[in-house]
N, C-alpha and C positions, 0 to 999 in steps of 0.2 A: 358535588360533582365539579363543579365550579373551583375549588380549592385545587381538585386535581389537576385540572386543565394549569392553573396558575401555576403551582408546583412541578410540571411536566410528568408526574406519573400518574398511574393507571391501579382507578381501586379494586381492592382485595376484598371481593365479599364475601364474607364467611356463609356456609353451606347450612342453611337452617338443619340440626338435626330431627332423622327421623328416628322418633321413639316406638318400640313396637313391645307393648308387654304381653308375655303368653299370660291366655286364658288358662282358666284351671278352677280347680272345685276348694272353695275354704270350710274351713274346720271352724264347726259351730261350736264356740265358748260353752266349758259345759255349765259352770255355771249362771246362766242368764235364766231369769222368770221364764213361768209358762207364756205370760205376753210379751217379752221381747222374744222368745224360741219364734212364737209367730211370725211378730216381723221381722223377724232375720227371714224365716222361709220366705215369705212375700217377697222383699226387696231382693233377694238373694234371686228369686227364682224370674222374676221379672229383668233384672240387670244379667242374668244366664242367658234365659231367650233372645236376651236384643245382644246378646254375645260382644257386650262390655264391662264383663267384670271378670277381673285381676285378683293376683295374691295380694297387691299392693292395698287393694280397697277391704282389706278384712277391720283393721284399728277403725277405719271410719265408719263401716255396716256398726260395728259393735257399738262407737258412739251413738249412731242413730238407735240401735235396739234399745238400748239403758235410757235415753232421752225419751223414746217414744214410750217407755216403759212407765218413767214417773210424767210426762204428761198426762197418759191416762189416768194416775192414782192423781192427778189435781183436776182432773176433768171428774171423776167419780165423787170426793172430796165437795168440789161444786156441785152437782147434781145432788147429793145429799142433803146438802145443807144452806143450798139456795146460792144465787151468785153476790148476796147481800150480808153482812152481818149485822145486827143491833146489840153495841152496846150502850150500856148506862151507869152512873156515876150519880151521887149525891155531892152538890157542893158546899161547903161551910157553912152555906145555910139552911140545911135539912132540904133543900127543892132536889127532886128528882130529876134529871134528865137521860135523851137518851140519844142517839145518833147512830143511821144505817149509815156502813161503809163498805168497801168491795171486799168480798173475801178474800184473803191471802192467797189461798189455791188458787185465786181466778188468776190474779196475778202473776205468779206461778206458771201457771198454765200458760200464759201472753207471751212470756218470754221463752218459756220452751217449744213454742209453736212457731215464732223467730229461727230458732235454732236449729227446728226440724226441716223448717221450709230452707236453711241455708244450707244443711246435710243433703237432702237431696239435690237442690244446685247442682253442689259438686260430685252427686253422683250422676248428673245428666239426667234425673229423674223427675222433670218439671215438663210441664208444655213448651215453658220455655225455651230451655235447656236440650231438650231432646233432640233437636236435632243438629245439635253441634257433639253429638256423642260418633267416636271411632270406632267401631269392631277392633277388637283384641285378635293379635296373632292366635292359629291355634294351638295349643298346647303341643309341646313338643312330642313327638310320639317315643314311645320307647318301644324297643326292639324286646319281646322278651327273652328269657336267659333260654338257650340251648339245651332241649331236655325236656326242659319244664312243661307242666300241664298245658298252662296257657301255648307255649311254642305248639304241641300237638295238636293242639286244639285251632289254631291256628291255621296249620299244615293240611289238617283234614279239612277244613273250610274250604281251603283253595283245592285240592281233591276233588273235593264231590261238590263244592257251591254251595252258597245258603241255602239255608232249611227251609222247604216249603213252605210258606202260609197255612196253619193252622183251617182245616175244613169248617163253614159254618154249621152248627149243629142248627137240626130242622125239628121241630115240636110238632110231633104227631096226634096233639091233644085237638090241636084246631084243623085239624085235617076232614073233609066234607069230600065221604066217598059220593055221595048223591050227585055233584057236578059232574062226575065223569062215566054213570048211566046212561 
């Protein structure tokens, strides 16, 4: 500011842009494992309800499903086969020895639990993180085409108003006419 005052003009400050990405539904990779299909619905359906998730976060969901995918298979991997492994070796002079090391998958697994906890980061999907998350514009509506089902479908809604609520049905099995003798 100072600079300006010395210079004799007056700053130009540029207008933080506002970014507004429409909401909208993504297209699940078809094919991903039965355990990434899961967490794709989880994270998918979680980042829906808190109405921040974008077409733009589909490449990044996918990296976390495939990551959380083989985390598992190193988490199973360990679980199997203990989080230890022993091997052993003869040396040149016929002695036996042997030595417990970490198993590989654990290892494995260390680092991709790294990568999952920095995936959700930047889905806003941490404690942390949550509450610096923006709600998503909403999806743009579209108008549908003139004719079409949906348009009538449409047209009679405003007509007659939405469709009642469905009556609760009553089970006449636990019905006790003696109360009301």
């Amino acid at each position: 500011m100072q600079e300006h005052r010395l210079a004799g003009t007056e700053p130009n400050w540029a207008e933080e842009p506002t970014l507004e990405f429409p909401g909208g539904r993504l297209r699940k990779p078809q094919y991903l494992s039965p355990v990434a299909i899961e967490a794709w619905r989880r994270i998918v359906r979680q980042l829906r309800k808190r109405r921040t998730l974008t077409s733009a976060d589909a490449t990044l969901i996918e990296l976390f499903c495939q990551t959380y995918e083989r985390w598992r298979q190193a988490c199973d991997e360990v679980r199997e086969d203990g989080a230890t492994l022993e091997s052993s070796w003869v040396d040149e002079n016929g002695v036996r020895h042997s030595k417990r090391t970490e198993h590989p998958a654990s290892k494995i697994a260390s680092r991709l639990e790294n990568s999952l906890r920095q995936v959700l980061k930047e889905l806003s999907a941490t404690p942390a993180t949550r509450q610096i998350a923006k709600p998503v514009a909403p999806p743009p509506s579209v108008a549908p085409e003139p004719g079409s089902v949906a348009d009538l479908m449409q047209q009679a809604e405003l007509l007659n108003g939405p469709e009642p609520p469905e009556e609760e049905q009553v089970s006449l099995e636990s019905f006790d006419e003696t109360k009301f003798s």
